[in-house]
N, CA, C and O atoms as a GROMACS GRO file, in nm:
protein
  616
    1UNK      N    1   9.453  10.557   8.327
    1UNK     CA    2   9.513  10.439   8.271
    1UNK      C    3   9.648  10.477   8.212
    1UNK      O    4   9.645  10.568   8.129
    2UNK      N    5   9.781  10.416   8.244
    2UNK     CA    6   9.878  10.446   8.160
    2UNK      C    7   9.897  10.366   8.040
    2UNK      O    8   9.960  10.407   7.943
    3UNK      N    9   9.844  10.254   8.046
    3UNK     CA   10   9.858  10.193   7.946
    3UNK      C   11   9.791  10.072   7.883
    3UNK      O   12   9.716  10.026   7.969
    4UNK      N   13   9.785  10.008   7.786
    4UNK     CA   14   9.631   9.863   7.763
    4UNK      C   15   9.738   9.803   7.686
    4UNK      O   16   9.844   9.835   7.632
    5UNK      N   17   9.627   9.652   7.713
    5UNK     CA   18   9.671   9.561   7.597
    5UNK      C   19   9.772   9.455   7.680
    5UNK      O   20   9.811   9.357   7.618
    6UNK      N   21   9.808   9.471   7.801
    6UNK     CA   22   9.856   9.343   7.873
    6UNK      C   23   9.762   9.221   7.886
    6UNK      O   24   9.644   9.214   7.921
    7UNK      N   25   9.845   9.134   7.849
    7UNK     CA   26   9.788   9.024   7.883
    7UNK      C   27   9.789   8.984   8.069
    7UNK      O   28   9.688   9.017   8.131
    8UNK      N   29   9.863   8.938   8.121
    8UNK     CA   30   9.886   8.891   8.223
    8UNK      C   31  10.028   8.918   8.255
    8UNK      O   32  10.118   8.845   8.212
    9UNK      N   33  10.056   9.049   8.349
    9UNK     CA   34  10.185   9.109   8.366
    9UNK      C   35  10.223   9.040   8.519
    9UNK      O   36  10.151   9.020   8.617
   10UNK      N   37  10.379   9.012   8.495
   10UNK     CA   38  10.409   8.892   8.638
   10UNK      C   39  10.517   8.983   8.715
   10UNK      O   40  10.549   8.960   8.831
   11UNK      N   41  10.579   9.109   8.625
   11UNK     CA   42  10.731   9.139   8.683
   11UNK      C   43  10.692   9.279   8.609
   11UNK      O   44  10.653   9.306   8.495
   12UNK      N   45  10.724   9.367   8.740
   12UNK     CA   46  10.801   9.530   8.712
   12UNK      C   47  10.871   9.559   8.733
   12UNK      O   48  10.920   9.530   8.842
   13UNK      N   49  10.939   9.646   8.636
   13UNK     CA   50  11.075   9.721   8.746
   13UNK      C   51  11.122   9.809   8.633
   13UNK      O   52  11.113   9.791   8.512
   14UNK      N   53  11.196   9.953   8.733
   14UNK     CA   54  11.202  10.070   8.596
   14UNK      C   55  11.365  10.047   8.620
   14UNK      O   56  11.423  10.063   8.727
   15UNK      N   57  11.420  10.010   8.509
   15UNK     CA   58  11.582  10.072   8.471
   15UNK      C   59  11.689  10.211   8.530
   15UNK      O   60  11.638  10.303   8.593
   16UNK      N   61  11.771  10.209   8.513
   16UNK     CA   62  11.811  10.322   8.547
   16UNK      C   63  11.782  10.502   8.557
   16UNK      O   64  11.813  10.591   8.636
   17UNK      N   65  11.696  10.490   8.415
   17UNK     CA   66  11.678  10.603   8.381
   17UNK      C   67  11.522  10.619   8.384
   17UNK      O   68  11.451  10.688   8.310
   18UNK      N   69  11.487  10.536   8.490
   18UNK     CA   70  11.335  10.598   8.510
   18UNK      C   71  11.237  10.442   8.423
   18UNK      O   72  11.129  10.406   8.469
   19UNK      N   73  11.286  10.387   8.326
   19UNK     CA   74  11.199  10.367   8.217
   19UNK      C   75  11.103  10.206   8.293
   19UNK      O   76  11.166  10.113   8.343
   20UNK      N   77  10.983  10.208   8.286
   20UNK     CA   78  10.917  10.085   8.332
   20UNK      C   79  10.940   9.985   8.250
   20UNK      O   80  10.964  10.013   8.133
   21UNK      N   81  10.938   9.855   8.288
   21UNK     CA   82  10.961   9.768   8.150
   21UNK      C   83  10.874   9.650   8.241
   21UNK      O   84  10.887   9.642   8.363
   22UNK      N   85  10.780   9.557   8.158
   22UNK     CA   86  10.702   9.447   8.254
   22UNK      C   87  10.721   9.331   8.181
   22UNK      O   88  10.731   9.339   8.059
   23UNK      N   89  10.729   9.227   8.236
   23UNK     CA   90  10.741   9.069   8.180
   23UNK      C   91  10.615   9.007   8.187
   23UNK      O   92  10.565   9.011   8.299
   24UNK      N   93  10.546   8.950   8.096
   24UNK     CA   94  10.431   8.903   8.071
   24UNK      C   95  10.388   8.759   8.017
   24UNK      O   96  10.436   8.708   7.915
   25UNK      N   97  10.322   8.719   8.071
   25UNK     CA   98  10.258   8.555   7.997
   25UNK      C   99  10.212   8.601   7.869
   25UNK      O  100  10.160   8.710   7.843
   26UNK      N  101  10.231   8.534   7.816
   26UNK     CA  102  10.178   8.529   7.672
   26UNK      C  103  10.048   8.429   7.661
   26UNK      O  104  10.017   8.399   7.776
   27UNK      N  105   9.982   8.381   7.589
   27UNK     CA  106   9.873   8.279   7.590
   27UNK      C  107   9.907   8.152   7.539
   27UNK      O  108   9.953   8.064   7.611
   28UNK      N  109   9.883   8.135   7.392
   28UNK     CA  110   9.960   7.972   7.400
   28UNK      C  111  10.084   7.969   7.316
   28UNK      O  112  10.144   7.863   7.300
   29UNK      N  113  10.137   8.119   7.243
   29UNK     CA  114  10.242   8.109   7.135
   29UNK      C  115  10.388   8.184   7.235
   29UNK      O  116  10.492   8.120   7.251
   30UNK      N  117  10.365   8.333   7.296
   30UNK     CA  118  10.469   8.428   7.269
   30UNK      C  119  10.418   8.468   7.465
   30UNK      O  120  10.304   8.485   7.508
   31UNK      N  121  10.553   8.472   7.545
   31UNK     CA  122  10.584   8.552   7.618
   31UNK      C  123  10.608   8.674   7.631
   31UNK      O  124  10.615   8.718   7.516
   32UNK      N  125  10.629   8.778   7.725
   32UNK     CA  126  10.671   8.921   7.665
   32UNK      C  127  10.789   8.968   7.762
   32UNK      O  128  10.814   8.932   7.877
   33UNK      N  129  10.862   9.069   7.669
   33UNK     CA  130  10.885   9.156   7.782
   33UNK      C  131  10.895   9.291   7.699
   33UNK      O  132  10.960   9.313   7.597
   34UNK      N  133  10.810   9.380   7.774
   34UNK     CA  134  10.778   9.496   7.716
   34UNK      C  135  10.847   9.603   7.778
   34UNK      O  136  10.895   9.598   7.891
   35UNK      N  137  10.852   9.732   7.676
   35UNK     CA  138  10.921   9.848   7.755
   35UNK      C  139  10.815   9.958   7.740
   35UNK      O  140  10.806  10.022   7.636
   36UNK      N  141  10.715   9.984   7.872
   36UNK     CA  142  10.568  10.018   7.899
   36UNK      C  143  10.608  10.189   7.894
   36UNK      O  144  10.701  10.247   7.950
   37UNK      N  145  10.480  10.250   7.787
   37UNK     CA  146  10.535  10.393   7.757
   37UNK      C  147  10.344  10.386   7.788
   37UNK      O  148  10.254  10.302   7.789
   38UNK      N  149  10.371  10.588   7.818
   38UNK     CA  150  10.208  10.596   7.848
   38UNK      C  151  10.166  10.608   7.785
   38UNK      O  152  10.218  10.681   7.700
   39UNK      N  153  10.004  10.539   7.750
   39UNK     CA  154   9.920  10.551   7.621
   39UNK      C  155   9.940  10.503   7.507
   39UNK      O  156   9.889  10.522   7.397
   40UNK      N  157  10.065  10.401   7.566
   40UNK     CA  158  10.087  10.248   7.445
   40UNK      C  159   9.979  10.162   7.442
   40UNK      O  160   9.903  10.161   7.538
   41UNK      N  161   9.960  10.090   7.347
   41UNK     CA  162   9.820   9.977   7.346
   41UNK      C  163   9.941   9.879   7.305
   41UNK      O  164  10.026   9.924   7.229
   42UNK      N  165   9.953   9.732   7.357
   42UNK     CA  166  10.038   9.621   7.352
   42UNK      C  167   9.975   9.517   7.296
   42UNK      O  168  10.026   9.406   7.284
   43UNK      N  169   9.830   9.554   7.250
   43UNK     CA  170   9.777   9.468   7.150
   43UNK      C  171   9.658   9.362   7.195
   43UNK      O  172   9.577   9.308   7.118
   44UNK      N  173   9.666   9.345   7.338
   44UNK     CA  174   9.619   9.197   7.397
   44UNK      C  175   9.464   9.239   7.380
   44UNK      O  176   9.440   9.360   7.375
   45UNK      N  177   9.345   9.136   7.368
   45UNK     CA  178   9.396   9.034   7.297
   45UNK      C  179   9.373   8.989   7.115
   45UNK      O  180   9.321   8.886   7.072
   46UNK      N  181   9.439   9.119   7.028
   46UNK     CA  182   9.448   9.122   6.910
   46UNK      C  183   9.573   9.073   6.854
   46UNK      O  184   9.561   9.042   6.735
   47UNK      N  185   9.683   9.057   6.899
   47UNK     CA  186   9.804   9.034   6.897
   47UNK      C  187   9.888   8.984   7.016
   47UNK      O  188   9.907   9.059   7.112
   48UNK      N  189   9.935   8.868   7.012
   48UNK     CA  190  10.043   8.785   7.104
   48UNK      C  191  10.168   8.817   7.041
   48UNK      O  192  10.175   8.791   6.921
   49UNK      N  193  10.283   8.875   7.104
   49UNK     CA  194  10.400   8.833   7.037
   49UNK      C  195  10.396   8.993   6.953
   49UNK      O  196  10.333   9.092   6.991
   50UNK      N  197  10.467   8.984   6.853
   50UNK     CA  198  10.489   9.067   6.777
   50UNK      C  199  10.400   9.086   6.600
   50UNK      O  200  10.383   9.026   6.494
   51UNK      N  201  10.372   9.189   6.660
   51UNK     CA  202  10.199   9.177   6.582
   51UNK      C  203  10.238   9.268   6.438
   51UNK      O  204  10.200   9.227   6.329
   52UNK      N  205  10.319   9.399   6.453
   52UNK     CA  206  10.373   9.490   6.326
   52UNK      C  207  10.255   9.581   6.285
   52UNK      O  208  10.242   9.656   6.188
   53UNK      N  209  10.159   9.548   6.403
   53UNK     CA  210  10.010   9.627   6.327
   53UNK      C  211  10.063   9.812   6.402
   53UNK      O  212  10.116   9.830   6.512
   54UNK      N  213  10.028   9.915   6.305
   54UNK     CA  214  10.066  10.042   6.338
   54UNK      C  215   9.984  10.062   6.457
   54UNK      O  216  10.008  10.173   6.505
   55UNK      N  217   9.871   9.977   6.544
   55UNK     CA  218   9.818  10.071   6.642
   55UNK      C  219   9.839   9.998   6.774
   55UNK      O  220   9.775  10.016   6.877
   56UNK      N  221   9.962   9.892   6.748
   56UNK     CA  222  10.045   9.840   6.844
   56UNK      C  223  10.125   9.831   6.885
   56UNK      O  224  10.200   9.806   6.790
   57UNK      N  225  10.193   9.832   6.989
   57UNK     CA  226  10.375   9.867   7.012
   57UNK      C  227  10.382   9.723   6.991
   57UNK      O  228  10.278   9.660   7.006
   58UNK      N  229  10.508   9.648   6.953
   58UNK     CA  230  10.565   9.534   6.963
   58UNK      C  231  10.630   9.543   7.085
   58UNK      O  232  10.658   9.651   7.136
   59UNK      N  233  10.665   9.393   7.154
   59UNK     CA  234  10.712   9.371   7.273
   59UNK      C  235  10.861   9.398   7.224
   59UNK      O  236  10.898   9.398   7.107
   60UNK      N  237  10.960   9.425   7.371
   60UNK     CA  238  11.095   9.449   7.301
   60UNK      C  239  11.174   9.289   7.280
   60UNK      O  240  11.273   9.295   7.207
   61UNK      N  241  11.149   9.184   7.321
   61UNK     CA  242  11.204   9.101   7.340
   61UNK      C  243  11.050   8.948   7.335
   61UNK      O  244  10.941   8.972   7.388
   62UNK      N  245  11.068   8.855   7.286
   62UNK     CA  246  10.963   8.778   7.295
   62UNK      C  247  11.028   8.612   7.303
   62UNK      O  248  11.130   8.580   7.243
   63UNK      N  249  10.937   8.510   7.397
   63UNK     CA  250  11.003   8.412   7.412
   63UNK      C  251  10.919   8.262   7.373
   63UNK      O  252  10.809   8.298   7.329
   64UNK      N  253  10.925   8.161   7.372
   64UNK     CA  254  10.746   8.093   7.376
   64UNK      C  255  10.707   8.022   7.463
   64UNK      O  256  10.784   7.968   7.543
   65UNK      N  257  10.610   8.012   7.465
   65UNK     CA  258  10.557   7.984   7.622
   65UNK      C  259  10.617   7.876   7.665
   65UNK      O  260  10.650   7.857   7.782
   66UNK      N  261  10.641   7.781   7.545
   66UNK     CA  262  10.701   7.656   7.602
   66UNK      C  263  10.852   7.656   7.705
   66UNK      O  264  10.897   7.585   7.796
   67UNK      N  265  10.898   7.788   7.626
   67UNK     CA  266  11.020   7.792   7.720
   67UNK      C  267  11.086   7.896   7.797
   67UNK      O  268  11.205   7.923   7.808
   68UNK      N  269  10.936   7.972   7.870
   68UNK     CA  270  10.985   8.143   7.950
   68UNK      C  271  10.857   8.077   8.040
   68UNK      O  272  10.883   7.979   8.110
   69UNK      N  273  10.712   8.135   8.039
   69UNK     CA  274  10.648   8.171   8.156
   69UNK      C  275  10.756   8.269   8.244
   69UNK      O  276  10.804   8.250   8.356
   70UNK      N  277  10.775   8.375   8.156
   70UNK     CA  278  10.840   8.456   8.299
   70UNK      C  279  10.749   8.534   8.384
   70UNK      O  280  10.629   8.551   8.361
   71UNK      N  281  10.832   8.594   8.511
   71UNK     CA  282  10.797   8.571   8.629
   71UNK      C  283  10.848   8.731   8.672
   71UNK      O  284  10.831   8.834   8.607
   72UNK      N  285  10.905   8.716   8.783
   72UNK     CA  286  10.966   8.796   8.833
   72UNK      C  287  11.054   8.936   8.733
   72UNK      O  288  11.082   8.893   8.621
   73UNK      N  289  11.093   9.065   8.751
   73UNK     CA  290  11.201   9.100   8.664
   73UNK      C  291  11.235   9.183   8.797
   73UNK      O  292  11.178   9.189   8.906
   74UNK      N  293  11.356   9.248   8.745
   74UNK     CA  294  11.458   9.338   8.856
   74UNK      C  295  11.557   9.396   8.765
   74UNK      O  296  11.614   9.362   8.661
   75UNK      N  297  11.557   9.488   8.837
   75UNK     CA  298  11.689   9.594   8.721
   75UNK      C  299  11.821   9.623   8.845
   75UNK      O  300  11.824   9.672   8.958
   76UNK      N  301  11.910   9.567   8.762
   76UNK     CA  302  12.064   9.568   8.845
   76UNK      C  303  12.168   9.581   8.737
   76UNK      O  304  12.147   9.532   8.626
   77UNK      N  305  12.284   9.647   8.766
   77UNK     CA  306  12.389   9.658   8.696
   77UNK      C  307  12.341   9.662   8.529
   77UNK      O  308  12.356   9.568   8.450
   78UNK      N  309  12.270   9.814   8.493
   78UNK     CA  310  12.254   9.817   8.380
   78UNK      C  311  12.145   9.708   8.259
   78UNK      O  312  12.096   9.720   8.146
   79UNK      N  313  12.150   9.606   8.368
   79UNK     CA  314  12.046   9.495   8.337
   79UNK      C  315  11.890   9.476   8.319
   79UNK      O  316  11.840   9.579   8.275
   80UNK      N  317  11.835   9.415   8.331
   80UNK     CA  318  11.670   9.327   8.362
   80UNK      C  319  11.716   9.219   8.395
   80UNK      O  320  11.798   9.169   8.317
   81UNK      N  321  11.681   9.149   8.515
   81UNK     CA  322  11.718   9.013   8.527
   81UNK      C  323  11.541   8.972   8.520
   81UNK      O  324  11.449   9.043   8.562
   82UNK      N  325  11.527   8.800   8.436
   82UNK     CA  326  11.393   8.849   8.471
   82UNK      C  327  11.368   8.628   8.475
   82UNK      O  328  11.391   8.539   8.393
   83UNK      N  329  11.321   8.632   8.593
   83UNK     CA  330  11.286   8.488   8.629
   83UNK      C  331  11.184   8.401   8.527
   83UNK      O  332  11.102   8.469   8.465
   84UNK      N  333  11.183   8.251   8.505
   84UNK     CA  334  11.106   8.205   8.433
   84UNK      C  335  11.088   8.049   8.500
   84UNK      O  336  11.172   7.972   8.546
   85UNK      N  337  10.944   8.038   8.485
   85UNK     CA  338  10.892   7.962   8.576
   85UNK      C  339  10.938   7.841   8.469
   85UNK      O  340  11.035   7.770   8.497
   86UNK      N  341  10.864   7.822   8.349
   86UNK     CA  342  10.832   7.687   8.279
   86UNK      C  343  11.023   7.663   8.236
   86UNK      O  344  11.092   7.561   8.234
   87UNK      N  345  11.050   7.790   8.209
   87UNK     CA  346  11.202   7.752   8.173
   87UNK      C  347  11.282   7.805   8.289
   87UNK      O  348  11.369   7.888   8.314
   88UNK      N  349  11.238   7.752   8.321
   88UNK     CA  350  11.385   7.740   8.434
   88UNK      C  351  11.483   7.789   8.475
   88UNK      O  352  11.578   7.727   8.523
   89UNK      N  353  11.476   7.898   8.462
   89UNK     CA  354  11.613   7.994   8.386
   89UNK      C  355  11.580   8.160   8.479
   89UNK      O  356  11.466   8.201   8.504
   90UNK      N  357  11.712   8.235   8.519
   90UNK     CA  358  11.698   8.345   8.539
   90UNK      C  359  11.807   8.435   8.390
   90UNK      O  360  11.926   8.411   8.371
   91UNK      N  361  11.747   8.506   8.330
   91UNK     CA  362  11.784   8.551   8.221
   91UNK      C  363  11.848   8.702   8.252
   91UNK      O  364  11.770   8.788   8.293
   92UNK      N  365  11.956   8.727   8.236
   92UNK     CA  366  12.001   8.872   8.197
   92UNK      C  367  11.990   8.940   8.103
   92UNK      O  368  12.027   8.881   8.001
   93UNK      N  369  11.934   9.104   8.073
   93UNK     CA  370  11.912   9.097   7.971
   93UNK      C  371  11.974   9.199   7.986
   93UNK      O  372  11.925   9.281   8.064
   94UNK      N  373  12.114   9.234   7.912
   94UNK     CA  374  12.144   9.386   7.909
   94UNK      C  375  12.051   9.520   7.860
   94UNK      O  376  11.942   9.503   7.805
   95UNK      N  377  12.091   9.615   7.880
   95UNK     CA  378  11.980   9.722   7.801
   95UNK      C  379  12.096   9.838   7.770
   95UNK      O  380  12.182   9.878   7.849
   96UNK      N  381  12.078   9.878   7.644
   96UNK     CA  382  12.202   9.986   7.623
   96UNK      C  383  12.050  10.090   7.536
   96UNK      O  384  11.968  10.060   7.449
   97UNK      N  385  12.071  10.194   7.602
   97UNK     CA  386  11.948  10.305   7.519
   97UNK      C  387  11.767  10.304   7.492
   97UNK      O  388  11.679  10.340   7.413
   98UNK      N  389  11.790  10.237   7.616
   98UNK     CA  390  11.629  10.160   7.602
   98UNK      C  391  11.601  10.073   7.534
   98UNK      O  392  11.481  10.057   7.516
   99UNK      N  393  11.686   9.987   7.475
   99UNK     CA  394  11.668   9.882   7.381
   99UNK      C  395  11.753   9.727   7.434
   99UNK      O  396  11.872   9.744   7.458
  100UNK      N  397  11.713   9.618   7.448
  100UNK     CA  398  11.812   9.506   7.494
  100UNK      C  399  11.844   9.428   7.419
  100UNK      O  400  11.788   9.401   7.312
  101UNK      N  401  11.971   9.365   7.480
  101UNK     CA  402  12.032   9.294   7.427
  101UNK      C  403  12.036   9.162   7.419
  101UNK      O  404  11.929   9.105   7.443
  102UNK      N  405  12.146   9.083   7.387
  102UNK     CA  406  12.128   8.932   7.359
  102UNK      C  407  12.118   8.879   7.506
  102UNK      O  408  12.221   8.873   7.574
  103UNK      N  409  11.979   8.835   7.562
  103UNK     CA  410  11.967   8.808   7.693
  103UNK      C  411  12.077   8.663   7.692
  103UNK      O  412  12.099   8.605   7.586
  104UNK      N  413  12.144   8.616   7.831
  104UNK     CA  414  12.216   8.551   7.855
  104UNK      C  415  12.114   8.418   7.977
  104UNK      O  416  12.044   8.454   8.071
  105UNK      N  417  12.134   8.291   7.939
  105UNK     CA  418  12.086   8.223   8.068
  105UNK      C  419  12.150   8.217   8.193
  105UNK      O  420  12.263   8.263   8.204
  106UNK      N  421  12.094   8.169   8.286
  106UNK     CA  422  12.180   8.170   8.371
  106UNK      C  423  12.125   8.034   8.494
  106UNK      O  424  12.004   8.054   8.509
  107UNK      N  425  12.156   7.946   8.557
  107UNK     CA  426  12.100   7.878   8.661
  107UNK      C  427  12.019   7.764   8.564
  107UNK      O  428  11.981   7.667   8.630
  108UNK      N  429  11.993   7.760   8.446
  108UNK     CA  430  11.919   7.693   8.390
  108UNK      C  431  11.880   7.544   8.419
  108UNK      O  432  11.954   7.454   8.381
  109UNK      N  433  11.743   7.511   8.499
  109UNK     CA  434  11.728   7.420   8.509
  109UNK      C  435  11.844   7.351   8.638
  109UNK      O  436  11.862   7.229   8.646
  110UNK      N  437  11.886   7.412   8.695
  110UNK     CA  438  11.957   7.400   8.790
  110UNK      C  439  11.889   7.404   8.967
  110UNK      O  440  11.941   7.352   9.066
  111UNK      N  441  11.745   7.494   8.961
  111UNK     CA  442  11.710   7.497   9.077
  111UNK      C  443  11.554   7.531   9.030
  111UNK      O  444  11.495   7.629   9.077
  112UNK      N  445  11.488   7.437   8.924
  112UNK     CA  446  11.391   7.390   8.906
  112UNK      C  447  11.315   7.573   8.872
  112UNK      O  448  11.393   7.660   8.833
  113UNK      N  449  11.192   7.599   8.889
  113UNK     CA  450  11.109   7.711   8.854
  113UNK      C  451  11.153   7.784   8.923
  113UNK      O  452  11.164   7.765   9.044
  114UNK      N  453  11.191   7.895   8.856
  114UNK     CA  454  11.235   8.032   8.900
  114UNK      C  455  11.126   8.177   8.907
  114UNK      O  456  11.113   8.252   8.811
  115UNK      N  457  11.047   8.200   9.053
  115UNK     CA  458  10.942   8.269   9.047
  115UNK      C  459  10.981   8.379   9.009
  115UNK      O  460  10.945   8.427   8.901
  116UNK      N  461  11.094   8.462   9.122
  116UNK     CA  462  11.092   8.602   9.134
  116UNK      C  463  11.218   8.623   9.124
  116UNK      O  464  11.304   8.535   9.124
  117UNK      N  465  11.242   8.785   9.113
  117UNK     CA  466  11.387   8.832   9.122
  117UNK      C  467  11.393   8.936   9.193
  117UNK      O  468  11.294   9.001   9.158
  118UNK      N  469  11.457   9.004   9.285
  118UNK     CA  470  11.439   9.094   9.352
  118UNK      C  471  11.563   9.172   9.389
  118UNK      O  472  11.625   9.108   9.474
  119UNK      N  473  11.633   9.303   9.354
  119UNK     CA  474  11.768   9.379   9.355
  119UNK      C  475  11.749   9.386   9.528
  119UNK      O  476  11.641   9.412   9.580
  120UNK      N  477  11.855   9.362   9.593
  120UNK     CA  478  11.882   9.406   9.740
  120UNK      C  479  11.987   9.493   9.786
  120UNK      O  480  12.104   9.507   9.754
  121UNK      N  481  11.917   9.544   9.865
  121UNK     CA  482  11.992   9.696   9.910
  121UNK      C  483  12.138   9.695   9.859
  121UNK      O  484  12.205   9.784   9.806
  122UNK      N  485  12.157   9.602   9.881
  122UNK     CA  486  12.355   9.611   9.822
  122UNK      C  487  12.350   9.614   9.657
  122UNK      O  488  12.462   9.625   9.607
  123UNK      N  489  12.277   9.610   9.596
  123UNK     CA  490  12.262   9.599   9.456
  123UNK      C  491  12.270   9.428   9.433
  123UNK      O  492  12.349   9.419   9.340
  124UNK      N  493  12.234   9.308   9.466
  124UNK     CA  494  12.281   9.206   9.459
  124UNK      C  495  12.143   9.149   9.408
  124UNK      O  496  12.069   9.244   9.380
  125UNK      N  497  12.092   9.043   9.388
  125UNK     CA  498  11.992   9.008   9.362
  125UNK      C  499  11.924   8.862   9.472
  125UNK      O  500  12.002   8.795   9.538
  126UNK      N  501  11.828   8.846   9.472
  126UNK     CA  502  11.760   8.749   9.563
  126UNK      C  503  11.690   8.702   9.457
  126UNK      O  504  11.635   8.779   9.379
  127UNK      N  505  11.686   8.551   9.441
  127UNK     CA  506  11.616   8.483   9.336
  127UNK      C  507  11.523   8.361   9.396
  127UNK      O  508  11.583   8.254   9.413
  128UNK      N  509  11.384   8.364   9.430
  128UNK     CA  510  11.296   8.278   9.479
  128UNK      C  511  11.281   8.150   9.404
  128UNK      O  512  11.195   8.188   9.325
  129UNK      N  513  11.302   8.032   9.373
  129UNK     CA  514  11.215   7.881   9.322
  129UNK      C  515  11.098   7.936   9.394
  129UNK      O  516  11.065   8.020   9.478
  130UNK      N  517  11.034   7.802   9.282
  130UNK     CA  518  10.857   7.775   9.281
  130UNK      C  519  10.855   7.654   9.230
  130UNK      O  520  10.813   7.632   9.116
  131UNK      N  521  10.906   7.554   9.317
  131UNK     CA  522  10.866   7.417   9.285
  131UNK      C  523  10.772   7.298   9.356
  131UNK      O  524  10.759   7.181   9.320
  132UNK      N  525  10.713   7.367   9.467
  132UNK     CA  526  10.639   7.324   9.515
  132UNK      C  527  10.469   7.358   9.521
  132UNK      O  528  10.382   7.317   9.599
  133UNK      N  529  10.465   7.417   9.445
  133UNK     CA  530  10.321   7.430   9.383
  133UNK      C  531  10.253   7.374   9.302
  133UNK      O  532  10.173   7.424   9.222
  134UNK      N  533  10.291   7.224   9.325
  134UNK     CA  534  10.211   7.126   9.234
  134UNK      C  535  10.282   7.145   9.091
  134UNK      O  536  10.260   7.051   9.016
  135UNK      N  537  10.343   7.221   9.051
  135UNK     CA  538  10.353   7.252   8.916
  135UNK      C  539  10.546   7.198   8.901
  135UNK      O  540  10.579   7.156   8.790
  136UNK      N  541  10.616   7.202   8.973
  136UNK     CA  542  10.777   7.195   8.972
  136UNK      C  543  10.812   7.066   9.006
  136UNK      O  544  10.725   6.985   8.974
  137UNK      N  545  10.913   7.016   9.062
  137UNK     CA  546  10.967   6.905   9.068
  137UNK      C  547  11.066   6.919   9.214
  137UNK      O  548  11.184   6.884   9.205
  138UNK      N  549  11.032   6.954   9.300
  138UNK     CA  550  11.072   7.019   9.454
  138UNK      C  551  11.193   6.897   9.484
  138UNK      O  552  11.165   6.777   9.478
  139UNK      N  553  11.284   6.929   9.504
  139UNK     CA  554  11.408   6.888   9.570
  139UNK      C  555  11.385   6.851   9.760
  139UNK      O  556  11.272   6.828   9.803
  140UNK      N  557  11.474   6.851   9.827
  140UNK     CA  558  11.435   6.829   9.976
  140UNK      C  559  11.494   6.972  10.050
  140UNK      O  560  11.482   6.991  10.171
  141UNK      N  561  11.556   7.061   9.965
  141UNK     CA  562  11.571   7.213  10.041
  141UNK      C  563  11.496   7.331   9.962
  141UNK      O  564  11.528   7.450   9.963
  142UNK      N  565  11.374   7.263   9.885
  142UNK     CA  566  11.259   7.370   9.811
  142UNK      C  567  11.146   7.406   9.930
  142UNK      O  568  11.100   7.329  10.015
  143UNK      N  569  11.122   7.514   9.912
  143UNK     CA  570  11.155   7.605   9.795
  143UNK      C  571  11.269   7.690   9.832
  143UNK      O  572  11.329   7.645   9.930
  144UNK      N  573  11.330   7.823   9.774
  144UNK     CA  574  11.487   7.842   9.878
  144UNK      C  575  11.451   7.996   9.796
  144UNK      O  576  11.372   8.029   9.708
  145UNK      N  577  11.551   8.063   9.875
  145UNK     CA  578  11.587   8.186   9.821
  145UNK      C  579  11.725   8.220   9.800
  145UNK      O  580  11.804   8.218   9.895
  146UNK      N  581  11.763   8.254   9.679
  146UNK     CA  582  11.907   8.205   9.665
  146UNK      C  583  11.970   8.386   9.653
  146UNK      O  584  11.935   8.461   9.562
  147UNK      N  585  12.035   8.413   9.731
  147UNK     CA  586  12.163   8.542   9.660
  147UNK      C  587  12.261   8.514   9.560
  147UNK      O  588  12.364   8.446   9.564
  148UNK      N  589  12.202   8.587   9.461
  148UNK     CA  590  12.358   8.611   9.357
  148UNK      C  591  12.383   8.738   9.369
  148UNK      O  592  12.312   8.838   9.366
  149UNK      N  593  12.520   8.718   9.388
  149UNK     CA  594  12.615   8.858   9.412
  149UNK      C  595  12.654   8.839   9.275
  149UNK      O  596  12.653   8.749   9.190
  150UNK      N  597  12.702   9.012   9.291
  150UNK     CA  598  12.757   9.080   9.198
  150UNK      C  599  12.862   9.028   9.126
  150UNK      O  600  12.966   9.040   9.191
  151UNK      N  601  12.882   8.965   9.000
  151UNK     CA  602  12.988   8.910   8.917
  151UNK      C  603  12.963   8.748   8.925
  151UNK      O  604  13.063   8.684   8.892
  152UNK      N  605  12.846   8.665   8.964
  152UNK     CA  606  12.848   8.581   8.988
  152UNK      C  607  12.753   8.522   8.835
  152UNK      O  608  12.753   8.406   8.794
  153UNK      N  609  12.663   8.660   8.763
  153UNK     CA  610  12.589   8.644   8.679
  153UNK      C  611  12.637   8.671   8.536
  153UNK      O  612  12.588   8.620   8.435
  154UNK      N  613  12.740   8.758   8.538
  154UNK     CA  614  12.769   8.808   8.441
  154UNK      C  615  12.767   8.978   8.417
  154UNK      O  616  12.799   9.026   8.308
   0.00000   0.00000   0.00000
């Protein structure tokens, strides 16, 4: 086991320097996104969100359910990009030292639920909708897979 205490993990992906980090459902308060070390306990299900108890890591970043359900994550240009279904949104999140920064929105609500994110060979990203699963609000060219190139995100 490398590690306990996930709730429901949707997105992996390791950073530059090796480091795993996973995006997670939360239950009915707190989303996650964690930076997964071996033989961390993340609390679930004693703690949602950021708990401060000593025999739990806190998540590095936390969102609420009402407005993440994230999804997908991908590491590009120093980043986490990391998809969100209920919010709509593909989020950048810088990372300087294993620690991130003020995530940025991006697409918001612009192309309905955002499943996945995925870095492509060129370093660019591929970003899947999910609006046709009963759950979204599907347009007449859903579901799509969209490329954002490089400088187009920030």
């Amino acid at each position: 086991m490398w590690s306990l205490g996930h709730r429901n993990v949707q997105g992996l992906a390791f950073d530059g320097t090796g480091q795993l980090w996973a995006s997670e459902f939360g239950d009915q308060t707190f989303d996650e996104l964690n930076r997964v070390t071996a033989g961390a306990n993340y609390g679930w299900p004693e703690v949602e969100g950021r708990g401060g108890k000593p025999d739990y890591v806190d998540p590095a970043a936390t969102r609420s359910t009402e407005e993440a359900s994230p999804s997908g994550l991908a590491f590009a240009d120093d980043a986490l990009w990391m998809a969100a279904l209920r919010g709509e949104t593909l989020w950048r999140i810088p990372l300087d030292g294993g620690t991130t920064g003020k995530p940025v929105d991006l697409f918001t609500g612009d192309y309905g639920r955002i499943r996945t994110v995925v870095t492509t060979p060129d370093g660019d990203l591929w970003v899947a909708t999910s609006n046709r699963d009963g759950r979204g609000t599907p347009a007449d060219e859903d579901d799509r897979i969209l490329l954002v190139t490089r400088g187009s995100g920030g």
